[in-house]
Each structure stands twice: as C-alpha cells, then as structure tokens.
C-alpha positions in Angstrom: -53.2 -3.5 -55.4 -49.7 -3.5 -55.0 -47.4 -5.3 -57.4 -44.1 -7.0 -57.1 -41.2 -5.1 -57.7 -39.1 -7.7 -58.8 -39.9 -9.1 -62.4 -41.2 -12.6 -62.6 -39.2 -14.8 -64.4 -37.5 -18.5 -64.5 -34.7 -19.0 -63.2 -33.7 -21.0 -66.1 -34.3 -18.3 -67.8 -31.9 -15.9 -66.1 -28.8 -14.9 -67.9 -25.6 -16.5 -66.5 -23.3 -14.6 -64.4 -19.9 -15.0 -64.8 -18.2 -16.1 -60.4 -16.6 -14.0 -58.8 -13.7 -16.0 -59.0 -12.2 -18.6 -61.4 -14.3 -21.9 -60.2 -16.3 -19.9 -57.4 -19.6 -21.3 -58.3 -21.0 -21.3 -54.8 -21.4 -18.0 -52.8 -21.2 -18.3 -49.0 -22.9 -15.2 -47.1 -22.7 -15.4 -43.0 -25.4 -12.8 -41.8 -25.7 -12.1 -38.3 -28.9 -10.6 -37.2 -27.5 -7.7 -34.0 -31.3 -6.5 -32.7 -32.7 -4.2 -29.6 -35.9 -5.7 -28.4 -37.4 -3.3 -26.3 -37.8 -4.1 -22.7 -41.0 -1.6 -23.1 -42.7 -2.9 -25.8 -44.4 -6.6 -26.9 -41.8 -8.5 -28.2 -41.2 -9.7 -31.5 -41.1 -13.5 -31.2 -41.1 -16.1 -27.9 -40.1 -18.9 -26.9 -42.3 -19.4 -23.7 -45.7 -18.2 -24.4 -47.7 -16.3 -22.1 -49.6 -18.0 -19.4 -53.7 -18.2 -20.3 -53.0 -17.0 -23.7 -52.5 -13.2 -22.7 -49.6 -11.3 -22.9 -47.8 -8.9 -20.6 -45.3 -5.6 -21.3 -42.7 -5.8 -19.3 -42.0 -9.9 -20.7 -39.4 -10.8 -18.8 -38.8 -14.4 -20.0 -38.6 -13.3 -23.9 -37.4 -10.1 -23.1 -34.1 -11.9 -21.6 -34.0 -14.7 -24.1 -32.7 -12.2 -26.7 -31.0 -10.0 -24.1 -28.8 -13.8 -23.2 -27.6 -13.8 -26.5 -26.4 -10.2 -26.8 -24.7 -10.9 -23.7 -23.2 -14.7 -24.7 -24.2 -15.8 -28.2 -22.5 -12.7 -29.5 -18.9 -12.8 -28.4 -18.9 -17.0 -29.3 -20.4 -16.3 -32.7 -17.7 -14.1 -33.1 -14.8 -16.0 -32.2 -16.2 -18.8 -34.2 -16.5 -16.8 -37.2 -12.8 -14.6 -36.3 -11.2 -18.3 -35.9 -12.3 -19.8 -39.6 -11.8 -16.6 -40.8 -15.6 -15.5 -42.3 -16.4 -12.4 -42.3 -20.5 -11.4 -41.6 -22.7 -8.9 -42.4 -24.0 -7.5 -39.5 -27.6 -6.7 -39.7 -27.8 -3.7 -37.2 -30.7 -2.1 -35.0 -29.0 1.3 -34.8 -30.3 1.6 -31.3 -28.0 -1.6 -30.4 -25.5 1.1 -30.5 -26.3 3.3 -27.3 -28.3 -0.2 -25.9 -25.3 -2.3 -26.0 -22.2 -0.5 -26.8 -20.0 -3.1 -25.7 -21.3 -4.8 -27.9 -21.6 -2.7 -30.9 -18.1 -1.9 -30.1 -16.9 -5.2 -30.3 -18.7 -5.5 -34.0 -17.1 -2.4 -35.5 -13.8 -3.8 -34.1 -14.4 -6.7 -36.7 -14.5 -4.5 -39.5 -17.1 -6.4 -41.0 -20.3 -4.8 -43.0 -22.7 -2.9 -41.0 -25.9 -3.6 -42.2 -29.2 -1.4 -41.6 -32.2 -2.9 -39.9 -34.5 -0.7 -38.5 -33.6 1.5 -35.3 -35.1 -1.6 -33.0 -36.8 -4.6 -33.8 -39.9 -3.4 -34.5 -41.8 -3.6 -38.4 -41.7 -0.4 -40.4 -45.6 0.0 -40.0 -45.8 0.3 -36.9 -43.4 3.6 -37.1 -45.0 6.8 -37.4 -43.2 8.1 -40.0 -41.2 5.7 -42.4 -38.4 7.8 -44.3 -37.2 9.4 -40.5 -36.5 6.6 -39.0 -35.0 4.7 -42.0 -33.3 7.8 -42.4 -32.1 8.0 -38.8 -31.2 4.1 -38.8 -28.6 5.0 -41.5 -27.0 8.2 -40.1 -26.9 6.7 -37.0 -24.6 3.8 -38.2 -22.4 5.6 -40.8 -21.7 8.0 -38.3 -20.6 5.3 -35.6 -18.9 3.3 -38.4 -17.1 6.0 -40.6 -18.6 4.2 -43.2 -21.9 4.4 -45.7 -24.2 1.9 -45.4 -24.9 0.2 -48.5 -27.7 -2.6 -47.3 -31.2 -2.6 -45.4 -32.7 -5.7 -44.1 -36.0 -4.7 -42.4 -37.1 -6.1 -39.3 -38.7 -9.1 -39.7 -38.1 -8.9 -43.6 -41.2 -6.3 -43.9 -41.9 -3.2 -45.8 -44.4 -0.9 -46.5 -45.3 -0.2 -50.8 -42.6 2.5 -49.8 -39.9 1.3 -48.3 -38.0 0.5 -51.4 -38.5 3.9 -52.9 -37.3 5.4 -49.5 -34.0 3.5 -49.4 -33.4 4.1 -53.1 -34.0 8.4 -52.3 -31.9 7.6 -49.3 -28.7 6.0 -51.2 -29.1 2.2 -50.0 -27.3 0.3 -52.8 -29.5 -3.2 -52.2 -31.9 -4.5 -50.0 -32.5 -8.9 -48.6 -35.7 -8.4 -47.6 -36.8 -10.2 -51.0 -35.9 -13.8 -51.2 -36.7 -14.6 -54.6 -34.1 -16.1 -55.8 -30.4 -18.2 -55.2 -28.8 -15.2 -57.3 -28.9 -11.3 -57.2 -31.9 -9.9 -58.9 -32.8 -6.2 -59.9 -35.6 -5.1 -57.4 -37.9 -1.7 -59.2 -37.8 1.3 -56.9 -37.6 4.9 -57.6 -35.4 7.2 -58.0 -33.0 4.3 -59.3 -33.9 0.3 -58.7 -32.1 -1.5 -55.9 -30.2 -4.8 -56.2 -32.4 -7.8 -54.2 -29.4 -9.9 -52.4 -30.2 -13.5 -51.7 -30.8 -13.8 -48.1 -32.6 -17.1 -47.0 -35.4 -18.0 -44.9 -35.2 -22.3 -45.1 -31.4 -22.0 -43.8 -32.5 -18.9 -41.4 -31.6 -20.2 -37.7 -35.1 -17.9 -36.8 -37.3 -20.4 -39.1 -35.3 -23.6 -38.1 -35.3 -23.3 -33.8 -38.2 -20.7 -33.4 -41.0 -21.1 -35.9 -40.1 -24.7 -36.5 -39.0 -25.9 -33.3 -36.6 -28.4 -35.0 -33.4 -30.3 -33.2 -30.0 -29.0 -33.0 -28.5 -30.9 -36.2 -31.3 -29.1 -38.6 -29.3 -26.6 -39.9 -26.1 -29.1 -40.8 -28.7 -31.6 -41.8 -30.1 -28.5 -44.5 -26.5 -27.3 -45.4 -26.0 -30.8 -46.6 -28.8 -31.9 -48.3 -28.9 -28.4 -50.0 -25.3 -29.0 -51.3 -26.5 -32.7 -52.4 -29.0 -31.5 -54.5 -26.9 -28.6 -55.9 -24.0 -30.7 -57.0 -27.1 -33.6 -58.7 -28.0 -30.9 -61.1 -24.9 -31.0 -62.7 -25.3 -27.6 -64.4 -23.1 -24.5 -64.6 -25.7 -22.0 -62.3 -24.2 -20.2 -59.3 -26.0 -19.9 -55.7 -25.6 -17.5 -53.5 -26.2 -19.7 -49.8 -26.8 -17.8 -47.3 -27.0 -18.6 -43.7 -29.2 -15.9 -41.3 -28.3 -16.0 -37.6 -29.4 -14.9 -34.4 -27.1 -14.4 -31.5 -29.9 -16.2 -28.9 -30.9 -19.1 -31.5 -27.6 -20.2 -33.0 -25.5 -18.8 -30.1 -26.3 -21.6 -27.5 -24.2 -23.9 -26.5 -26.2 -27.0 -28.3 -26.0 -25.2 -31.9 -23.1 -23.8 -32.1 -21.1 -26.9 -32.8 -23.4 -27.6 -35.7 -23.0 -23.9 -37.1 -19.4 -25.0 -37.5 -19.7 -28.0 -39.0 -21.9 -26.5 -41.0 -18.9 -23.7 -42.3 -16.6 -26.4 -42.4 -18.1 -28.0 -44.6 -19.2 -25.1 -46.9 -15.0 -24.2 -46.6 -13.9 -27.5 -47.8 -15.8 -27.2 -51.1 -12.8 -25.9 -53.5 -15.7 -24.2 -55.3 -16.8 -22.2 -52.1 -15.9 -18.2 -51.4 -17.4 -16.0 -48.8 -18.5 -12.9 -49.3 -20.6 -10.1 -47.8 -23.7 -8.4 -48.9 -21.7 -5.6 -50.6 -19.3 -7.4 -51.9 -22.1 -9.5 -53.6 -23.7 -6.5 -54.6 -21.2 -5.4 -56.4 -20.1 -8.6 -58.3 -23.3 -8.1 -59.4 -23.3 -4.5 -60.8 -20.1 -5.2 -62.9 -21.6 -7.5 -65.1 -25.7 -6.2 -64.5 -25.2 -2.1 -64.7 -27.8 -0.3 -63.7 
C-alpha cells in the first residue's frame, strides 16, 4: 500500500517561517492553467454532457469550450493580470507550444514562470511510459523558454507512486500537486525530496464553475470570507493563497470582473505580496535546506 510522502503533522505544530518580506504575512500566487485537450481523444471535463449518457470522440461542444478560452480567455486574463501588475505561473501542456503558438508566444513574452504539466491534458497513467514523457514535457519547455523548469503540476493534480521520484531524478525543484497545507512543506522522493507548494483546490476556478456549478461572485465571495477568517485568528502564521485558473472558466466575460475584484482586494492588504511558485520555493529553501 502506498504511503504519503509528505509527513503528517499539525499545522500548529509547524515551525514558523520567517515572510518573505518585513510584514508580508500573506502570500498571493496567481496560477494559470495553459492545457491542449486533444480534439482526438475523450476529454477531460464538460460542461454539456453527452446526449443518452454516451459519449463521442470527436466532442465538439467540450472540445471547443476549452479551445474558446485559448482563443479569448487567454489574452483578457493576461491584460488583466499585465495591468495590476501580477505576475502568474503558467502551468504548461508542452504540446500548447506547436498547438497554439500564438499563444504560447504571447506567454513567453510575459516572462512569467513556465510551469510543467504534462505534454496534454491527459493523467500520467494513462501514458505509456511515465519518465519519457515527463521528461519530454520538460525539454520541450526549457528549450522554448531558455529557461529550466523548476515546477510540475500534473494534469488533473495526479501521479503515479512514481512520479515524484521521476521529477526528483529529472531536476524538478517542487511539485503543487499536493495540497496539504497553507505553507510549503517538504514532499519525500528520491534521489533528493521535493518542496510541496501550496496550490488550492476550494479557490480553484475548475472546483468553483465546473464541479460545483456555483454563480459568478463565488470566487470573491471565498477570497473574502477566507481573508475574514484569517485576520479572526489573530495569530502570527503565514498563508500562502493561491488562486488556480483556467482560461475557459475564469476567462468569460461574467467572471472576469469578479477575478479582479478578487486581486484588488488581495492588493490592498498592506500585508499582501505576490509571488510565483519558484519564487515561493525558494523563500522556502533559505530558511528549510534540504
């Protein structure tokens, strides 16, 4: 039976971590989830289901609900973000690079982190062979980026029992498939562990509009009552609050406003700084060595 690789413990328990900055108690990280959903293949999620309860390769309707937002949710979640000035991690099927290379052109123009996740949006076990195409996600990027790529988000969040050990032998500094906890945590893998960066799945624009089918204002209406309850604790614990997003979900015209309130009001907080998944990794590994 497998185990967890990441220790139990609670979280009163953890040590304290010093912020990043003087008075930067709360840790804002914008992910944006970039994915290939093959036109060939069943895909991962829907939003109209099949008629009589069977489903059909090509799936047109689904098949262009995410292919909308690569084509408009993109560039507005971009110029949101490029106007208040937060920078994302981009959570990157490498195929989006030959599939879309406007649009992957338009990312790397940013010069915000490219994040690996899976060649397409499809889970590791259903690959035939897990350490090539993890392998092939990351030269593909680094070699369209110029630059190593430190993180892995799998699709859908899953792994195999090797995964870990496979980015570790690979070089991958941290992984957010593991939401554990509000704070880093060290995740077991071999050759060396991995750091486990917060990601989120009650903030995640996939949980809130797709699985949960709730109303536009849901994600300000979480932002807020998650701040609420932070600030009642009264305590001197960081949180790392991260918001996961989805160029067809969050990129329509309905949400969008709410995705900026939502920063705005994050930004106002004079104990608020963004960061990116590295960036938090590496807070993290100065005071937390391997």
């Amino acid at each position: 039976m497998l185990r967890s690789r990441v220790p139990y413990r609670l979280a009163d328990a953890a040590p304290g971590l010093r912020p990043p900055a003087p008075g930067k108690r709360l840790i804002v990280s914008v992910v944006l989830n970039v994915e290939d959903w093959r036109f060939d293949a069943p895909m991962p999620r829907s939003i109209l289901p099949p008629p009589h309860g069977t489903s059909f390769v090509p799936d047109v309707p689904n098949f262009s609900w995410a292919a909308w937002g690569m084509r408009l949710g993109l560039p507005r979640i971009i110029r949101l973000l490029e106007s208040m000035d937060v920078p994302a991690s981009v959570n990157l099927n490498a195929s989006v690079i030959d599939s879309y290379p406007e649009a992957a052109d338009r990312l790397l123009e940013t010069g915000w982190e490219l994040v690996g996740h899976g060649l397409d949006q499809r889970s590791l076990h259903r690959v035939d062979d897990e350490p090539a195409v993890i392998r092939e996600t990351l030269e593909k990027i680094e070699a369209f980026s110029g630059r190593k790529v430190r993180g892995w988000l799998g699709p859908g969040l899953q792994e195999t029992g090797a995964t870990p050990d496979v980015l570790s032998a690979l070089g991958v500094d941290y992984v957010t498939d593991w939401v554990v906890d509000e704070i880093p945590v060290w995740l077991d893998a071999s050759p060396r562990p991995l750091v486990a960066v917060p990601y989120s799945l009650e903030l995640n624009d996939s949980v809130l509009y797709a699985v949960e089918h709730h109303e536009s204002a849901e994600l300000l209406r979480r932002v807020t009552d998650t701040l609420q309850t932070w600030d009642a604790e009264d305590d001197d614990k960081l949180m790392v609050l991260t918001l996961p997003l989805h160029p067809h979900l969050i990129g329509v015209r309905h949400r969008l406003g709410y995705l900026r309130a939502s920063l705005e009001l994050l930004l106002a907080r004079p104990d608020t700084i963004v960061m990116t998944g590295e960036q938090i990794c590496d807070w993290f590994l100065e005071q937390s060595p391997r």
